[in-house]
C-alpha positions as CSV (number, residue, x, y, z in Angstrom):
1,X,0.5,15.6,9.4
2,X,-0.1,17.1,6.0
3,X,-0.7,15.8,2.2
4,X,3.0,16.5,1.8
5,X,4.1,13.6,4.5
6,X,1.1,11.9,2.1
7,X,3.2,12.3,-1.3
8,X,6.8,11.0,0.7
9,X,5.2,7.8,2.1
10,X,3.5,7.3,-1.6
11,X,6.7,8.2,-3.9
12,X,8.7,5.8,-1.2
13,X,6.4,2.9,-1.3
14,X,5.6,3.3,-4.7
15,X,9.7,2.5,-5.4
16,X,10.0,-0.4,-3.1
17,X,7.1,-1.5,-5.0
18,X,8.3,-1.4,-7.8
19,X,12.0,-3.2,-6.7
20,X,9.5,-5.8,-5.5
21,X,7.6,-6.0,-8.9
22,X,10.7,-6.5,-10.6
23,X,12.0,-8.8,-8.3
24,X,8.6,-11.0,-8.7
25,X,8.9,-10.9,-12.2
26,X,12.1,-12.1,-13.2
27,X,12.1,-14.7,-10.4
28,X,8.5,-15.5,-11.2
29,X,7.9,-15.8,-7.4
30,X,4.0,-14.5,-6.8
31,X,4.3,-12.9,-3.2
32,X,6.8,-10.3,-3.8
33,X,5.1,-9.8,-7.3
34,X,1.5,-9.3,-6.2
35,X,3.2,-7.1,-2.8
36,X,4.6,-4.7,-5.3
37,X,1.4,-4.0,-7.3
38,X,-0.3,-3.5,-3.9
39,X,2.7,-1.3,-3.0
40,X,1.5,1.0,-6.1
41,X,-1.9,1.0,-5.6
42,X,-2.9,1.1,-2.1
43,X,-1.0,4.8,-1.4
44,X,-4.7,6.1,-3.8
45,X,-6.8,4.8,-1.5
46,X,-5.6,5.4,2.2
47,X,-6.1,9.0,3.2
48,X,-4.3,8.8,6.6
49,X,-0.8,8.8,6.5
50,X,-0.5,7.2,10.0
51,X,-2.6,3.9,8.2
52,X,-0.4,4.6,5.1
53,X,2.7,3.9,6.9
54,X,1.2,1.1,8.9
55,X,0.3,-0.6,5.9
56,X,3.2,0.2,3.6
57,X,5.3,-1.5,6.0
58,X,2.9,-4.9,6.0
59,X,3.2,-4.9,2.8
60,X,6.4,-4.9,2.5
61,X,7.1,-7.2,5.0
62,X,4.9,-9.6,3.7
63,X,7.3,-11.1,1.1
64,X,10.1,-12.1,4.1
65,X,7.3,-14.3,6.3
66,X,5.7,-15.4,3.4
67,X,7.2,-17.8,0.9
68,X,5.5,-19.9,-1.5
């Protein structure tokens, strides 16, 4: 797969991550909150787009089996 499969998984984790930001903030619940900003940042830092997917989709799990 190429850098342009790279930018789609980004630009489509990066906008969950920010509904989940959002979400955090006006409901001032922590997990989805700190899952968003992880949703925003982690895309610069993974280079494989197989382990980008694999963790975009923990991430955004995360929020639904864990509640605090």
């Amino acid at each position: 797969m190429g850098s342009e499969y790279h930018i789609v998984w980004a630009m489509l984790f990066g906008a969950v991550g920010f509904g989940y930001f959002w979400y955090g903030r006006k409901q001032q619940a922590a997990v989805p909150f700190v899952s968003g900003i992880a949703l925003f940042v982690f895309p610069y830092f993974v280079s494989n787009v197989y382990a980008l997917v694999g963790i975009g989709f923990a991430l955004m799990a995360l929020p639904y089996f864990i509640r605090i």
